[in-house]
C-alpha positions as CSV (number, residue, x, y, z in Angstrom):
1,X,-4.7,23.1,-4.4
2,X,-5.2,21.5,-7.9
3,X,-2.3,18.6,-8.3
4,X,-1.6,16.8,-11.4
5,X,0.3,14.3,-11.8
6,X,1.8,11.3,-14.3
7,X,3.4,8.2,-12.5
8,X,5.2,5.2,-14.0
9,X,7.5,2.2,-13.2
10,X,11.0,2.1,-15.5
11,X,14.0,0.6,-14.9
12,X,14.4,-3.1,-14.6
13,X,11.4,-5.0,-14.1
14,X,10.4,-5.5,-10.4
15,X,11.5,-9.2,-10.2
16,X,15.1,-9.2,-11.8
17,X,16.8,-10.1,-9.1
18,X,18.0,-6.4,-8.4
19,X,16.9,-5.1,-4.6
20,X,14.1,-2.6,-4.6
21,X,14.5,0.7,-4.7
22,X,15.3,3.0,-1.9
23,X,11.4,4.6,-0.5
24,X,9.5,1.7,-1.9
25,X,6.6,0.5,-0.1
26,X,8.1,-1.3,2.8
27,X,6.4,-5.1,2.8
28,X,4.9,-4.9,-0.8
29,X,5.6,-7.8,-2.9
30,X,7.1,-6.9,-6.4
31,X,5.4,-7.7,-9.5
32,X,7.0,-10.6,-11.7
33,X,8.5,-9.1,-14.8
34,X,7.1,-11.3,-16.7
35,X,3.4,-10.0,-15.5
36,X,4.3,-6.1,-15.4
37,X,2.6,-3.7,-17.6
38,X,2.5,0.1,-17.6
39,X,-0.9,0.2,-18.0
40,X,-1.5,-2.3,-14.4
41,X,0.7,-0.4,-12.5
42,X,-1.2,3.1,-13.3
43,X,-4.5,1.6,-12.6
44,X,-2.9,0.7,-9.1
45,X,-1.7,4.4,-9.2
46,X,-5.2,5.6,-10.1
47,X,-7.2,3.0,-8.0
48,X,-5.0,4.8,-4.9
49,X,-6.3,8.5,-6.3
50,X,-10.1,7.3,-6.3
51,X,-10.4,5.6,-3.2
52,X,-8.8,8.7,-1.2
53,X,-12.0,10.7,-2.0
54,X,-10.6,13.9,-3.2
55,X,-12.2,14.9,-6.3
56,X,-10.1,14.1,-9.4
57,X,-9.9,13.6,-12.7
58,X,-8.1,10.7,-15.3
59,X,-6.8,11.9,-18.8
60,X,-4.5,9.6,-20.9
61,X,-1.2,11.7,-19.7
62,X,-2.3,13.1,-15.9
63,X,-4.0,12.9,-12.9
64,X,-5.5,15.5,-11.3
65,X,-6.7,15.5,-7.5
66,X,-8.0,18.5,-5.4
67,X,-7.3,19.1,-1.7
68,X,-5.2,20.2,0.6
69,X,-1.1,20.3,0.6
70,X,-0.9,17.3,2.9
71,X,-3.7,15.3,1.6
72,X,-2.9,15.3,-2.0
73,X,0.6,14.5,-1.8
74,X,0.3,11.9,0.6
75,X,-2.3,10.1,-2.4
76,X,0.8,11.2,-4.8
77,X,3.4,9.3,-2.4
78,X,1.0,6.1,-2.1
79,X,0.4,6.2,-5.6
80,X,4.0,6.3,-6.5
81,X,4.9,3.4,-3.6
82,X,2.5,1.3,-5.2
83,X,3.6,1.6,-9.5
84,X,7.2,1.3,-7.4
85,X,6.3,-2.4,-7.4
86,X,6.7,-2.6,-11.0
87,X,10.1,-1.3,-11.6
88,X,13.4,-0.6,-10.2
89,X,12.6,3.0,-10.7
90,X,9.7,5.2,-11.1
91,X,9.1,8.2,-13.2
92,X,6.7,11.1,-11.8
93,X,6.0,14.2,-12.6
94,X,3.9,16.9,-10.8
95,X,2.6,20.1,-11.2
96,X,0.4,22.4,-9.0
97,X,-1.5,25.4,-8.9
98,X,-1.3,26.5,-5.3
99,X,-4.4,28.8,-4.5
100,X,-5.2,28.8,-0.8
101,X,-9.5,30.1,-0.8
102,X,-10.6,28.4,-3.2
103,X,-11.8,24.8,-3.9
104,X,-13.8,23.4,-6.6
105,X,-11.5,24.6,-8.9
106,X,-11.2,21.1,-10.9
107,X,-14.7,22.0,-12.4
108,X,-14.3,25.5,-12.1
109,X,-11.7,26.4,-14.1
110,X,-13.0,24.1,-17.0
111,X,-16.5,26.0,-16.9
112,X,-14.8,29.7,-16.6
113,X,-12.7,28.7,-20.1
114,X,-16.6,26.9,-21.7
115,X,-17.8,30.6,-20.8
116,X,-15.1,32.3,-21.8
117,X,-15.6,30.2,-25.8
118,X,-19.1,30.8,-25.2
119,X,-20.7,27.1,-25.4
């Protein structure tokens, strides 16, 4: 399975005084507002992707990890627990290409389409 994802923190800032969300990482100190940035809170987001192992990829709008169903989207849910820190809410959006067989597949498809324009 090929996962890609976008996460980030909206809402109020973490530390406005408003209870965390409902499904945030239980024990997980919020991040004062006045030291939240979109950019930290996906580097926590993408620091979570890289040290699971599974091979992935960083663009400036998605991540993209490769594994197996319950693998990958328990990376997605720690990801998303941890940019949870920086808002009230969090944005995330995923899409998949399920294709049981095959792996390597976040290279492969790039090399197929390379072919395919003939560099």
């Amino acid at each position: 399975m090929l996962l890609a994802f976008s996460v980030a923190p909206s809402g109020r800032p973490a530390h406005s005084g408003v209870d965390s969300p409902a499904g945030s990482a239980a024990g997980s100190a919020a991040v004062p507002a006045d030291e939240a940035s979109v950019h930290d809170a996906v580097a926590e987001a993408v620091r979570i992707v890289r040290e699971s192992g599974l091979p992935n990829r960083t663009d400036s709008m998605f991540t993209t990890i490769e594994g197996e169903w319950d693998e990958v989207f328990d990376v997605v849910k720690r990801a998303t627990e941890a940019v949870g820190r920086y808002g009230s809410r969090v944005s995330l959006v995923i899409k998949a290409d399920i294709r049981p067989g095959y792996t390597g597949e976040l290279t492969g498809k790039l090399d197929r389409l390379e072919q395919a324009l003939g560099d």
